[in-house]
PDB file of N, CA, C and O in Angstrom:
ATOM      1  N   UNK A   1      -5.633   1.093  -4.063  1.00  0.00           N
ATOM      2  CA  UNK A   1      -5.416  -0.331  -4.104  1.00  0.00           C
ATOM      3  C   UNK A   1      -4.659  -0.682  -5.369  1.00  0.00           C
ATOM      4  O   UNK A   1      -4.552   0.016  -6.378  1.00  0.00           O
ATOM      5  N   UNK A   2      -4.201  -1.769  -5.164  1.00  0.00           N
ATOM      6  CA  UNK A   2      -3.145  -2.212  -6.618  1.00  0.00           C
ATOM      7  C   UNK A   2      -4.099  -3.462  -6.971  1.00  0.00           C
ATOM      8  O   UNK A   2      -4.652  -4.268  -6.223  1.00  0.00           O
ATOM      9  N   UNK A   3      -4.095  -3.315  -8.641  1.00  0.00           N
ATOM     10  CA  UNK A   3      -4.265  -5.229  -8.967  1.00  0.00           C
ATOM     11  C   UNK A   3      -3.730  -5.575 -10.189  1.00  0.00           C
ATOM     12  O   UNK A   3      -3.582  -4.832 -11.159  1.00  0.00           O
ATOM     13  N   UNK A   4      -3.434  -6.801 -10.086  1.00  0.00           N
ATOM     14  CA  UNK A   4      -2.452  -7.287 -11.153  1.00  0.00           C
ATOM     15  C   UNK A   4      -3.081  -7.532 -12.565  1.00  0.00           C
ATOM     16  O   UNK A   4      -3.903  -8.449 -12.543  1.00  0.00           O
ATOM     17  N   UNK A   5      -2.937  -7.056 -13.557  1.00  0.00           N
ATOM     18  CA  UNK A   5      -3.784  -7.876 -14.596  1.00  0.00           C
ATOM     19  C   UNK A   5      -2.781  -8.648 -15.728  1.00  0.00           C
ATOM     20  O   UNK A   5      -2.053  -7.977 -16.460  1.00  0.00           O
ATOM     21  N   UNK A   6      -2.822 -10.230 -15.798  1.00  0.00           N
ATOM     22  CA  UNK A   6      -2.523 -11.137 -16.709  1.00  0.00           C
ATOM     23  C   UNK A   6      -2.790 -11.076 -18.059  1.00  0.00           C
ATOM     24  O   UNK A   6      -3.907 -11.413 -18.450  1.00  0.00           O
ATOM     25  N   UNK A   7      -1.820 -10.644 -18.957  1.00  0.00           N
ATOM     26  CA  UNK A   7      -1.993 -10.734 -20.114  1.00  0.00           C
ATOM     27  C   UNK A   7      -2.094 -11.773 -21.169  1.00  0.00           C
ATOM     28  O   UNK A   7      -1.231 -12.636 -21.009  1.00  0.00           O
ATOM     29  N   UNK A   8      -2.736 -11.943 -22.027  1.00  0.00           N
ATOM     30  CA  UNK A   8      -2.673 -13.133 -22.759  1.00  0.00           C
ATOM     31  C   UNK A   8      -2.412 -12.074 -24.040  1.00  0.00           C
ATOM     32  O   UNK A   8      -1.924 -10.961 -23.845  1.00  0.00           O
ATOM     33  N   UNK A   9      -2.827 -12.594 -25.476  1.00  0.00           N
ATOM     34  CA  UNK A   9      -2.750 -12.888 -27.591  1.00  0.00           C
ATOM     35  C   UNK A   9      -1.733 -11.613 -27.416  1.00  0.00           C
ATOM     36  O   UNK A   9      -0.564 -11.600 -27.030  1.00  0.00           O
ATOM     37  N   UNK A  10      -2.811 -10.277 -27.942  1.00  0.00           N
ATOM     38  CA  UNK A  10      -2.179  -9.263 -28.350  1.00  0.00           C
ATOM     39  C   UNK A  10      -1.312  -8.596 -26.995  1.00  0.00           C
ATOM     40  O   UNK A  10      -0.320  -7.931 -27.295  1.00  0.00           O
ATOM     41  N   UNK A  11      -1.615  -8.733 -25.641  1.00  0.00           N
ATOM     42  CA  UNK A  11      -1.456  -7.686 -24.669  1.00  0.00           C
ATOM     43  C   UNK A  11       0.152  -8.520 -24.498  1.00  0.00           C
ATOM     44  O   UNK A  11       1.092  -7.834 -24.097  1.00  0.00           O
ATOM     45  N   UNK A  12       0.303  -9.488 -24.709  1.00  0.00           N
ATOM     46  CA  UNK A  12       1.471 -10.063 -24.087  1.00  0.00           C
ATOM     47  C   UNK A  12       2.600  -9.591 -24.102  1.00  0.00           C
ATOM     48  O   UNK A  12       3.387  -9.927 -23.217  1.00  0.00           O
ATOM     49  N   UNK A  13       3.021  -8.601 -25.202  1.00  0.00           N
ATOM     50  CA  UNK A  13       4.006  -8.358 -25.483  1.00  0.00           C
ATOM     51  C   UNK A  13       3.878  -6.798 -24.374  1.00  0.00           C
ATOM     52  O   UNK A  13       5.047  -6.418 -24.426  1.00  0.00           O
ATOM     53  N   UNK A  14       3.571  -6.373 -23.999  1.00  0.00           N
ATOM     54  CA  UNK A  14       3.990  -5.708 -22.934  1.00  0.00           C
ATOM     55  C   UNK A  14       4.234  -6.416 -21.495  1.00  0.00           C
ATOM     56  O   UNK A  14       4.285  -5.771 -20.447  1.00  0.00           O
ATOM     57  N   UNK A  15       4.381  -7.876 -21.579  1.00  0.00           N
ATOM     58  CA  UNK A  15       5.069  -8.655 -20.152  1.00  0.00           C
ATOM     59  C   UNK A  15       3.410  -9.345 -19.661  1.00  0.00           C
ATOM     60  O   UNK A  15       2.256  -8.919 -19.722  1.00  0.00           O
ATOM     61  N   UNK A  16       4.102 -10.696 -19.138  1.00  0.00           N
ATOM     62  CA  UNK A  16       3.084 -11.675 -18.695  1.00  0.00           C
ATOM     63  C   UNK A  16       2.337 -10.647 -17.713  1.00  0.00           C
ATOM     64  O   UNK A  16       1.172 -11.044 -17.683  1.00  0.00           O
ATOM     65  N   UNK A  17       2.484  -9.297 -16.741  1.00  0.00           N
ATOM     66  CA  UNK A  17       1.680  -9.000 -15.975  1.00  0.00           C
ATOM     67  C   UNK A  17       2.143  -7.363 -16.210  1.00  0.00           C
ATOM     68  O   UNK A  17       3.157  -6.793 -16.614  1.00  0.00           O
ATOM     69  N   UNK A  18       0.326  -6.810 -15.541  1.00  0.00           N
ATOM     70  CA  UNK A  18       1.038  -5.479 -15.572  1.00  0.00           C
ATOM     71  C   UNK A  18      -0.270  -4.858 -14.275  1.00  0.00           C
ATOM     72  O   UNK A  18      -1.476  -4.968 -14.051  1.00  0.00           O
ATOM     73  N   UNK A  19       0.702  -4.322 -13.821  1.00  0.00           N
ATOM     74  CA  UNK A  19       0.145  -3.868 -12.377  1.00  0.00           C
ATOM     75  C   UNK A  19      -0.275  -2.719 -12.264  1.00  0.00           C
ATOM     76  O   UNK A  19       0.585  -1.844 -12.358  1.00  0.00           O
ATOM     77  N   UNK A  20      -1.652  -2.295 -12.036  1.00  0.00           N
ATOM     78  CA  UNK A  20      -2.646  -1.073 -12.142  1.00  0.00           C
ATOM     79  C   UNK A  20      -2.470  -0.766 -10.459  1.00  0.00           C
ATOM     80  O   UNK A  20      -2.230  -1.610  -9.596  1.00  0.00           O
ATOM     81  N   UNK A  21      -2.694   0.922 -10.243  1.00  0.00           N
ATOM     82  CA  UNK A  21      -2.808   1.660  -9.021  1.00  0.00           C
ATOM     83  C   UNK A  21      -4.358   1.836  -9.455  1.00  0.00           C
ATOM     84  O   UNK A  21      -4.693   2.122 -10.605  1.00  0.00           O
ATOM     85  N   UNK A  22      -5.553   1.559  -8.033  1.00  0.00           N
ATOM     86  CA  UNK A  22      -6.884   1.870  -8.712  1.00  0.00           C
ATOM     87  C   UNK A  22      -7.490   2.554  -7.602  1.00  0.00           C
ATOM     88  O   UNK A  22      -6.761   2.302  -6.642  1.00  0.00           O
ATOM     89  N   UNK A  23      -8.553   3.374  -7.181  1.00  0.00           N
ATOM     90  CA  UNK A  23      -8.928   3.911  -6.364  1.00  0.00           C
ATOM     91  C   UNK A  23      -9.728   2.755  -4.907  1.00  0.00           C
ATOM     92  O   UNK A  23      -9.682   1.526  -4.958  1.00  0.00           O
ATOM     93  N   UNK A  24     -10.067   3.162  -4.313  1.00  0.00           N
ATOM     94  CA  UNK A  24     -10.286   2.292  -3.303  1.00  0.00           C
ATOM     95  C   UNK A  24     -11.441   1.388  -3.915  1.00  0.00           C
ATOM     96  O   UNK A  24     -11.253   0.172  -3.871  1.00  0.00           O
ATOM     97  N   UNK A  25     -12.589   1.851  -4.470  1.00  0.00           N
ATOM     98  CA  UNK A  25     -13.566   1.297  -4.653  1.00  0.00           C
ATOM     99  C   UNK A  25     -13.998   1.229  -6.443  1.00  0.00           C
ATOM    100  O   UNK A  25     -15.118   1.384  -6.932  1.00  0.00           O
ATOM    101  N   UNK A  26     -12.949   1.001  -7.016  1.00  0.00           N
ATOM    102  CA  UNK A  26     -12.911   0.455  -8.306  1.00  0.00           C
ATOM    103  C   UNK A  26     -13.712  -0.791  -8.439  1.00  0.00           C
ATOM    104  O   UNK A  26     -13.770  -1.859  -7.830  1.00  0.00           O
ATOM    105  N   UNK A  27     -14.400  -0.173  -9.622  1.00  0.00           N
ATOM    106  CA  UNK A  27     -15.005  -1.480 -10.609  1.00  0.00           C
ATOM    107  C   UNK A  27     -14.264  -1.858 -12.189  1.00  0.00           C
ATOM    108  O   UNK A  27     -13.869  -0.942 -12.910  1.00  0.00           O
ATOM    109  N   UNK A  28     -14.191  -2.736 -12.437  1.00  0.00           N
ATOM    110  CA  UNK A  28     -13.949  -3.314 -13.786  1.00  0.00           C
ATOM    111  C   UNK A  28     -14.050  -2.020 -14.973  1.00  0.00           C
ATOM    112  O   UNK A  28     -13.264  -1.849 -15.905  1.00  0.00           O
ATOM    113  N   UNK A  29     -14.793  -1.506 -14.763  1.00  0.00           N
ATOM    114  CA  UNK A  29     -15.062  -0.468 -15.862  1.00  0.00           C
ATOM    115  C   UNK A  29     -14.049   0.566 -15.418  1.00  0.00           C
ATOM    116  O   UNK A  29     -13.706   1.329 -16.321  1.00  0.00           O
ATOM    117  N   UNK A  30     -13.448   0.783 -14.141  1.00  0.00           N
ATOM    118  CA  UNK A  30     -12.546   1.800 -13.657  1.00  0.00           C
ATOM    119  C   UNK A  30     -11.151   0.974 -14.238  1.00  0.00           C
ATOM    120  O   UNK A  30     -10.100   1.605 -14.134  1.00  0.00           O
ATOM    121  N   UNK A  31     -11.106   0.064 -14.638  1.00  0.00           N
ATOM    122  CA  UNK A  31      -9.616  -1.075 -15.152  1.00  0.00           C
ATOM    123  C   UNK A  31      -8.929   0.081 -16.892  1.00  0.00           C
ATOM    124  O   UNK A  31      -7.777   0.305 -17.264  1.00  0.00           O
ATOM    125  N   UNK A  32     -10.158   0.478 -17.437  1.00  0.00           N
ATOM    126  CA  UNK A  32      -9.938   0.451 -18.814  1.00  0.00           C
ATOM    127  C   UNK A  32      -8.981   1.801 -19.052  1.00  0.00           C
ATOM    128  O   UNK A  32      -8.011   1.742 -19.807  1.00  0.00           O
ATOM    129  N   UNK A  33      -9.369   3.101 -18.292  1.00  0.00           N
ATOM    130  CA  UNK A  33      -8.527   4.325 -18.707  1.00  0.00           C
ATOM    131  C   UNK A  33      -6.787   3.785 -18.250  1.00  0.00           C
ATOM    132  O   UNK A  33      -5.729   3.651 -18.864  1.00  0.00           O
ATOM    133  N   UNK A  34      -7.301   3.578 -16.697  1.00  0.00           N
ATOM    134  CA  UNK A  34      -5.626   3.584 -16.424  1.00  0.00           C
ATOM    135  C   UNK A  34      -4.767   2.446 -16.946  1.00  0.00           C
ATOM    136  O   UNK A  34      -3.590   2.178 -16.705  1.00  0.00           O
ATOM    137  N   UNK A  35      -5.614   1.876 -17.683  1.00  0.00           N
ATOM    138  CA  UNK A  35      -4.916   0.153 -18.694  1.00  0.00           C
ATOM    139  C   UNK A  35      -4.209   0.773 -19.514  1.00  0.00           C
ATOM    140  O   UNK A  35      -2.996   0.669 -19.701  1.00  0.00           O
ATOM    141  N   UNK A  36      -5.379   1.801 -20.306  1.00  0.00           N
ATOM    142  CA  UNK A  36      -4.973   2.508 -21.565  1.00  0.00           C
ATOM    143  C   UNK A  36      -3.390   3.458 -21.251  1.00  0.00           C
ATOM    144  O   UNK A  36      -2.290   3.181 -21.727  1.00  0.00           O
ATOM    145  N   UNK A  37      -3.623   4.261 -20.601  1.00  0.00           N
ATOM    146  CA  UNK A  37      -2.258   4.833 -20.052  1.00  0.00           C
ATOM    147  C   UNK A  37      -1.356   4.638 -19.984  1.00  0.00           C
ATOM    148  O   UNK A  37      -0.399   5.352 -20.282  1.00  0.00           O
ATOM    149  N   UNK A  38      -1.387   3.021 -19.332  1.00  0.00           N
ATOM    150  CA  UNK A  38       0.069   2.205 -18.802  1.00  0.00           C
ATOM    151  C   UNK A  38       0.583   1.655 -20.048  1.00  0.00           C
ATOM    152  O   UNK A  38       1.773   1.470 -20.307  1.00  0.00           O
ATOM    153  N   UNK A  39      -0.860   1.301 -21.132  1.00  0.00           N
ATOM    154  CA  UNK A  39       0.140   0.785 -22.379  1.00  0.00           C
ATOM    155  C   UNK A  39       0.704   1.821 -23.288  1.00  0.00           C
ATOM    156  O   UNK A  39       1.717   1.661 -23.968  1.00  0.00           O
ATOM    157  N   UNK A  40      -0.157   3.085 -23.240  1.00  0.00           N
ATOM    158  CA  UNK A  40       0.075   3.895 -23.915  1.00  0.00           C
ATOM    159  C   UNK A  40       1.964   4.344 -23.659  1.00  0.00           C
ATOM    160  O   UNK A  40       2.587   4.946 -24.534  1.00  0.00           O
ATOM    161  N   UNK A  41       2.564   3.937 -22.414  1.00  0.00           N
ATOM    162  CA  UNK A  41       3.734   4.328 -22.285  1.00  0.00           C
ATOM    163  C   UNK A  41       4.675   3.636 -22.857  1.00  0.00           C
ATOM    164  O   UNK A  41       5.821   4.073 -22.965  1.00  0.00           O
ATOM    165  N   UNK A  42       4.206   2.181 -23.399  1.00  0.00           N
ATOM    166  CA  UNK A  42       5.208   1.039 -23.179  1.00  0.00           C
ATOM    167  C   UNK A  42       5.167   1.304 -24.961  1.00  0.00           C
ATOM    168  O   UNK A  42       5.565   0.378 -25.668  1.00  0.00           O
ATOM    169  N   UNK A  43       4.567   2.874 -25.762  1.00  0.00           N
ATOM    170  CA  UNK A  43       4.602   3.286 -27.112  1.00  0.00           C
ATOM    171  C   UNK A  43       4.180   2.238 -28.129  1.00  0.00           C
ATOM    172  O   UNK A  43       4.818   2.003 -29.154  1.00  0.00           O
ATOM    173  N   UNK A  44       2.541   1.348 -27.605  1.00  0.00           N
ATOM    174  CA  UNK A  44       2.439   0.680 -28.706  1.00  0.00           C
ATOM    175  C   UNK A  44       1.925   1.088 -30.421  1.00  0.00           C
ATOM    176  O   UNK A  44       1.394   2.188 -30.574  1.00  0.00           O
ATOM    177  N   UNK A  45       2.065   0.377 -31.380  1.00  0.00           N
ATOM    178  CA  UNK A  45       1.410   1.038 -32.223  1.00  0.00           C
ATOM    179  C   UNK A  45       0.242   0.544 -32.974  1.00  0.00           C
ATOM    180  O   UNK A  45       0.367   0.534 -34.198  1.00  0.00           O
ATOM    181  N   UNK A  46      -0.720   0.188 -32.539  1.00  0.00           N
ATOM    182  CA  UNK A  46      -1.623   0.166 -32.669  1.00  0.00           C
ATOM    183  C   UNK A  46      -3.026   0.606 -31.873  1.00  0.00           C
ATOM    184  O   UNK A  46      -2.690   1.326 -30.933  1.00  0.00           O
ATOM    185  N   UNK A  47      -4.045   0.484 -31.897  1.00  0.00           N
ATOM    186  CA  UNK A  47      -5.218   1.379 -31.554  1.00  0.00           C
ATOM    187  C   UNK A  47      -5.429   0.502 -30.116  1.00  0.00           C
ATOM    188  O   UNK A  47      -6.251  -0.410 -30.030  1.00  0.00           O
ATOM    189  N   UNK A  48      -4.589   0.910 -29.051  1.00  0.00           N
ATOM    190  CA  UNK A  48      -4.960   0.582 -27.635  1.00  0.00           C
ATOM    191  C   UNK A  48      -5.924   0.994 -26.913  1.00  0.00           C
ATOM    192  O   UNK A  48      -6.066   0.496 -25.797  1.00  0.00           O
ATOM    193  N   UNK A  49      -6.870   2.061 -27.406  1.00  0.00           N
ATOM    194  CA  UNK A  49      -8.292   1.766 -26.714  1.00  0.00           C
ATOM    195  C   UNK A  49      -8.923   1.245 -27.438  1.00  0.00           C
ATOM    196  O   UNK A  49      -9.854   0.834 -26.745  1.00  0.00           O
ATOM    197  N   UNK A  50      -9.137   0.866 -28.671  1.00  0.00           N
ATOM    198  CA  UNK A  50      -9.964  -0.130 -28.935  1.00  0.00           C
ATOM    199  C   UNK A  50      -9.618  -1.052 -28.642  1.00  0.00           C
ATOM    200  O   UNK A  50     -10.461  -1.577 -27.914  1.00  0.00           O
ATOM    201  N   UNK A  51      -8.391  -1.934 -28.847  1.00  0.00           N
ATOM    202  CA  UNK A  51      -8.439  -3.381 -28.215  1.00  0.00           C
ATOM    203  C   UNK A  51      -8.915  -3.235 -26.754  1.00  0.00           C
ATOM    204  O   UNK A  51      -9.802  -4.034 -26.453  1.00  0.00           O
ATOM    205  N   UNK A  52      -8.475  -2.296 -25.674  1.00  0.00           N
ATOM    206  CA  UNK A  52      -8.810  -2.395 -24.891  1.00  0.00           C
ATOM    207  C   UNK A  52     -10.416  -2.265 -24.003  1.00  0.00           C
ATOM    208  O   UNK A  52     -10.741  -2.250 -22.816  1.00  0.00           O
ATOM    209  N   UNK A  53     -11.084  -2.193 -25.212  1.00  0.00           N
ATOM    210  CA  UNK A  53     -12.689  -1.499 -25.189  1.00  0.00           C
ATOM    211  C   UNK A  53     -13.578  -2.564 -25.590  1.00  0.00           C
ATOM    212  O   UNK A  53     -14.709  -2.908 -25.247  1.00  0.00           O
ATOM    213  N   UNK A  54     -12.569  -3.058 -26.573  1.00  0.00           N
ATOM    214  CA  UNK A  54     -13.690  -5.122 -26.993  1.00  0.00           C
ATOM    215  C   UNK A  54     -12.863  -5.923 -26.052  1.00  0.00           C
ATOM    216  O   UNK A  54     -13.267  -7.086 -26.064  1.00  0.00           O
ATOM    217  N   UNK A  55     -11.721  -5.728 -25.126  1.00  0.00           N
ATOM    218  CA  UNK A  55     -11.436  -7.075 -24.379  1.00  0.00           C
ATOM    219  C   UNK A  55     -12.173  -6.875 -23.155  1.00  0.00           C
ATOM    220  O   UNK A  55     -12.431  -5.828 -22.561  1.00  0.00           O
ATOM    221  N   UNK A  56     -12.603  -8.653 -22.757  1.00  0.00           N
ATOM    222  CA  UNK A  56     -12.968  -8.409 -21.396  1.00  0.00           C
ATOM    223  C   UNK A  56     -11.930  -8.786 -20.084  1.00  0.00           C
ATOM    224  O   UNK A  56     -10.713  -8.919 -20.210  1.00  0.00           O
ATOM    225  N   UNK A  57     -12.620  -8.915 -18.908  1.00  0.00           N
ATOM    226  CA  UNK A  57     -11.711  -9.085 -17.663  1.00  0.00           C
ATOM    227  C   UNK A  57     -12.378 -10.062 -16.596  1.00  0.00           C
ATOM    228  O   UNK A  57     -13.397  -9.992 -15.908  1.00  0.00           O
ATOM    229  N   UNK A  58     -11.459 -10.918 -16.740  1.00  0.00           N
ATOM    230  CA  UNK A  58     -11.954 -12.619 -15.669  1.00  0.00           C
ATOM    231  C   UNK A  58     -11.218 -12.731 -14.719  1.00  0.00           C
ATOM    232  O   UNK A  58     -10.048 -12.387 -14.892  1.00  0.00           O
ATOM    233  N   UNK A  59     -11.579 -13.184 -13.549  1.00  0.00           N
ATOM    234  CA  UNK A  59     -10.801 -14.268 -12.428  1.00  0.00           C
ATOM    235  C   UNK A  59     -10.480 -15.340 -12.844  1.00  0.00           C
ATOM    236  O   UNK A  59     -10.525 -15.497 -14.064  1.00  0.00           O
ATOM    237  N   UNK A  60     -10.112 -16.279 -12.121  1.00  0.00           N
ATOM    238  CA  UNK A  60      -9.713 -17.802 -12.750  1.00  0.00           C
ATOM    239  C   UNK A  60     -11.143 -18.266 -12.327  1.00  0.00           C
ATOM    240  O   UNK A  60     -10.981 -19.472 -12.514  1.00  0.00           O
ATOM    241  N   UNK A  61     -12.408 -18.153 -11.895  1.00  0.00           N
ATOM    242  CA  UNK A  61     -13.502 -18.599 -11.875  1.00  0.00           C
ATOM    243  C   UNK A  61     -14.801 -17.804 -13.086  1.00  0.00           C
ATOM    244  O   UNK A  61     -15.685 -18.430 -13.669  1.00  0.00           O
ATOM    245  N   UNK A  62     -14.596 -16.650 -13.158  1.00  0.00           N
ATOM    246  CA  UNK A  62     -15.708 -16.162 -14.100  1.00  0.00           C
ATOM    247  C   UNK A  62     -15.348 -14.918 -15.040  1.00  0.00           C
ATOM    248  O   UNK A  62     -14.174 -14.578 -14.900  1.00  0.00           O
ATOM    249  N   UNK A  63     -16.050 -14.176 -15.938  1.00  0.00           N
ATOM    250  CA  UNK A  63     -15.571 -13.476 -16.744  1.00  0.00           C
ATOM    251  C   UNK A  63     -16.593 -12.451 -15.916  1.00  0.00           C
ATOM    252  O   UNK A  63     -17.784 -12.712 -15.741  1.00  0.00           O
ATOM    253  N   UNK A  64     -15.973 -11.309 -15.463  1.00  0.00           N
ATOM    254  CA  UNK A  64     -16.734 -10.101 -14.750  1.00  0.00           C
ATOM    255  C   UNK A  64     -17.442  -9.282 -15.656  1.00  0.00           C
ATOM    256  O   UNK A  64     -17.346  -9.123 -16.873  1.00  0.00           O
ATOM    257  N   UNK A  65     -18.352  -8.683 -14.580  1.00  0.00           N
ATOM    258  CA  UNK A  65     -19.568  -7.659 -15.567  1.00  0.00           C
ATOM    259  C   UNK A  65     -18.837  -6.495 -15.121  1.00  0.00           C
ATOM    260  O   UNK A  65     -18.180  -6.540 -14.082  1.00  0.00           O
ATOM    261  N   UNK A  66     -18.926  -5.151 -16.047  1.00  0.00           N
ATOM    262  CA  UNK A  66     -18.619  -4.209 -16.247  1.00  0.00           C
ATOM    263  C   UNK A  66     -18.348  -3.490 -14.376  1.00  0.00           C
ATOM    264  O   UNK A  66     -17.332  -3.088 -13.809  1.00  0.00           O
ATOM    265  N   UNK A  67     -19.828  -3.618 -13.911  1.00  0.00           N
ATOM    266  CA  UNK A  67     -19.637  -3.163 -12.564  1.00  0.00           C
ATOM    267  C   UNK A  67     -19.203  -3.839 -11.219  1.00  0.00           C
ATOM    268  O   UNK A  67     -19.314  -3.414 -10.069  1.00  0.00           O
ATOM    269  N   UNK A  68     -18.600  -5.184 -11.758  1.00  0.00           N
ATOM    270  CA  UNK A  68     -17.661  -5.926 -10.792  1.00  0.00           C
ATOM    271  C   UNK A  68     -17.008  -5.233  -9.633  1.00  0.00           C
ATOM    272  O   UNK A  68     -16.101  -4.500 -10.027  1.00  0.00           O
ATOM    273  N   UNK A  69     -17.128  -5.227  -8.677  1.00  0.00           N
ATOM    274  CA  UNK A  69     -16.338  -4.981  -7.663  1.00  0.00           C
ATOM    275  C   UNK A  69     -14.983  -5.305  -7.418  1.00  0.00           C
ATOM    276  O   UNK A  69     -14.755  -6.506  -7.269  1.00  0.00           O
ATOM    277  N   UNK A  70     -13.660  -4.215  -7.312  1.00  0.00           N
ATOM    278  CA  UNK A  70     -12.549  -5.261  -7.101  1.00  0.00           C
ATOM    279  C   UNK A  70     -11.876  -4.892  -6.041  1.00  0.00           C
ATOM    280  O   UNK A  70     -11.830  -3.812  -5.452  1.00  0.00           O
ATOM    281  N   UNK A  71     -11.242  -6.122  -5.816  1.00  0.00           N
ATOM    282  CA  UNK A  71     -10.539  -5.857  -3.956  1.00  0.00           C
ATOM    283  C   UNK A  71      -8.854  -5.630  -4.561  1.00  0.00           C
ATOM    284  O   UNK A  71      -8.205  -6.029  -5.528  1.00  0.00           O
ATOM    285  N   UNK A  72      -8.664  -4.931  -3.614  1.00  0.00           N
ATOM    286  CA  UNK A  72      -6.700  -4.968  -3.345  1.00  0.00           C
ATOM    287  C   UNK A  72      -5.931  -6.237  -3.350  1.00  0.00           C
ATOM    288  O   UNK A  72      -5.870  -7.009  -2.393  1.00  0.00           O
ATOM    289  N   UNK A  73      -5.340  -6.398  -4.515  1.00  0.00           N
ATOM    290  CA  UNK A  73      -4.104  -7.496  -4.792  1.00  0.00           C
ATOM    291  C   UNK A  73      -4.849  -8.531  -5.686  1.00  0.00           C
ATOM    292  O   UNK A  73      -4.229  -9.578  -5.871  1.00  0.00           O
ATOM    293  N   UNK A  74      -5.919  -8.433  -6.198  1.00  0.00           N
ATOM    294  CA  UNK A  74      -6.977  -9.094  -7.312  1.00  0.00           C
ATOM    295  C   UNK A  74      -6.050  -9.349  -8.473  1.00  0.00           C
ATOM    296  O   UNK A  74      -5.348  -8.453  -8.941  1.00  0.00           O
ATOM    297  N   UNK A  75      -6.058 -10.601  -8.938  1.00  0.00           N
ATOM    298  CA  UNK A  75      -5.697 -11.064 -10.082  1.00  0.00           C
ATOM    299  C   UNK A  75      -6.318 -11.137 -10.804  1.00  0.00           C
ATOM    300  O   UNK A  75      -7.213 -11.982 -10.836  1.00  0.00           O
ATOM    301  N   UNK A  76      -6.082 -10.190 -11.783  1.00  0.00           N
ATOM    302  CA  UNK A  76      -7.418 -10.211 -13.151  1.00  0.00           C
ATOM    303  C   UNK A  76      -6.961 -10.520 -14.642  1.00  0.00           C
ATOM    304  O   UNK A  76      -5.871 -10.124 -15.055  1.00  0.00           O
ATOM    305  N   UNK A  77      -7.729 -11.151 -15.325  1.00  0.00           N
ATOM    306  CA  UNK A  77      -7.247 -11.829 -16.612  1.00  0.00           C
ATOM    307  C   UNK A  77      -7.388 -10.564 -17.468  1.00  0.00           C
ATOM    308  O   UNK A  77      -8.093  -9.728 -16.902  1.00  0.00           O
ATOM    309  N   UNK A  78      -6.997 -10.239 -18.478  1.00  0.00           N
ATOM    310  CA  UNK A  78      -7.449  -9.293 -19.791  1.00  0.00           C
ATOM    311  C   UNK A  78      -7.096 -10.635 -20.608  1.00  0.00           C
ATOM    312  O   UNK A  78      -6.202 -11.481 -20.616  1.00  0.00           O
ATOM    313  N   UNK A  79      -8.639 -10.282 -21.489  1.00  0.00           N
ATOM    314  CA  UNK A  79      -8.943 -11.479 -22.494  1.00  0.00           C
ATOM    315  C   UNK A  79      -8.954 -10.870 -23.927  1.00  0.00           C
ATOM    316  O   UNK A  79     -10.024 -10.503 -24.413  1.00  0.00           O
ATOM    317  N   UNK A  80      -7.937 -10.770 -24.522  1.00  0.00           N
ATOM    318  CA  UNK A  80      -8.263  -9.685 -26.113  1.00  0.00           C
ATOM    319  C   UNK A  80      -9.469 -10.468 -26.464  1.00  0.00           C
ATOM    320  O   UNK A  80      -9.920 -11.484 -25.934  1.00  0.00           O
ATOM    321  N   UNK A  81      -9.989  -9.625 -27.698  1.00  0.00           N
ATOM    322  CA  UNK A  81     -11.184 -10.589 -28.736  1.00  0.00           C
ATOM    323  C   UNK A  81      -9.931 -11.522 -29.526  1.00  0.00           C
ATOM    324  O   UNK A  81      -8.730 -11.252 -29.478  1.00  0.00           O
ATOM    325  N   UNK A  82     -10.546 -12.662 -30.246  1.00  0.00           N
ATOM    326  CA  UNK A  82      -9.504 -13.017 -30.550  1.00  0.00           C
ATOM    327  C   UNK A  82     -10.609 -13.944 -31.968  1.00  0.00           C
ATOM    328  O   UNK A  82     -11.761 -14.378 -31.963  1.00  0.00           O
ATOM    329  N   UNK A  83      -9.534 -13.905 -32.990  1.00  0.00           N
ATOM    330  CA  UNK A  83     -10.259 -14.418 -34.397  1.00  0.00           C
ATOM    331  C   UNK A  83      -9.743 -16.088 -35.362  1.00  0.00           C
ATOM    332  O   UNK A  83      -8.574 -16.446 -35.209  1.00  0.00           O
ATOM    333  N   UNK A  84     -10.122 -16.445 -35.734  1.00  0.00           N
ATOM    334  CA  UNK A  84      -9.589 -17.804 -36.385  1.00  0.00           C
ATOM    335  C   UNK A  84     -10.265 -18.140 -37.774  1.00  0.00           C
ATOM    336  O   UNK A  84     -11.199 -17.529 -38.292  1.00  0.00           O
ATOM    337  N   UNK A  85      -9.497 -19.398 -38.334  1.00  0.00           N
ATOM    338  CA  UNK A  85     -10.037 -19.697 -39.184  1.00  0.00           C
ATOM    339  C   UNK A  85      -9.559 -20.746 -39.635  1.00  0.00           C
ATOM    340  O   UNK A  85     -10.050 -21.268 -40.637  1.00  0.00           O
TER     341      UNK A  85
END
């Protein structure tokens, strides 16, 4: 199955979307290796499994738990942590 995930802060700069191949019966927690991979190509330089290990992953209705279920053609948010002051 394919699903799209929407980038927002830090992820953006690899493009408003980036489209994961996932096994049929992927959960949220199955999102994080092949995330890591796809950015790992686009040669970022900084520590892409950790950002990718504190961000979480939402629909436009809720922020999913680790063992979320996801369907084919799912639009999913990646939410970096994000800091202020």
């Amino acid at each position: 199955m394919h699903i799209t995930l929407q980038t927002f802060g830090a992820f953006r700069q690899f493009g408003q979307n980036i489209r994961l191949e996932l096994s049929d019966d992927a959960k949220v927690a199955d999102l994080r290796s092949p995330l890591i991979a796809a950015l790992a190509e686009f040669g970022a330089n900084f520590d892409i499994a950790g950002l990718v290990g504190s961000s979480r992953f939402a629909t436009e209705t809720e922020i999913l738990e680790e063992d979320a279920i996801l369907h084919n053609g799912n639009l999913i948010t990646i939410l970096p942590p994000v800091s202020g002051g």
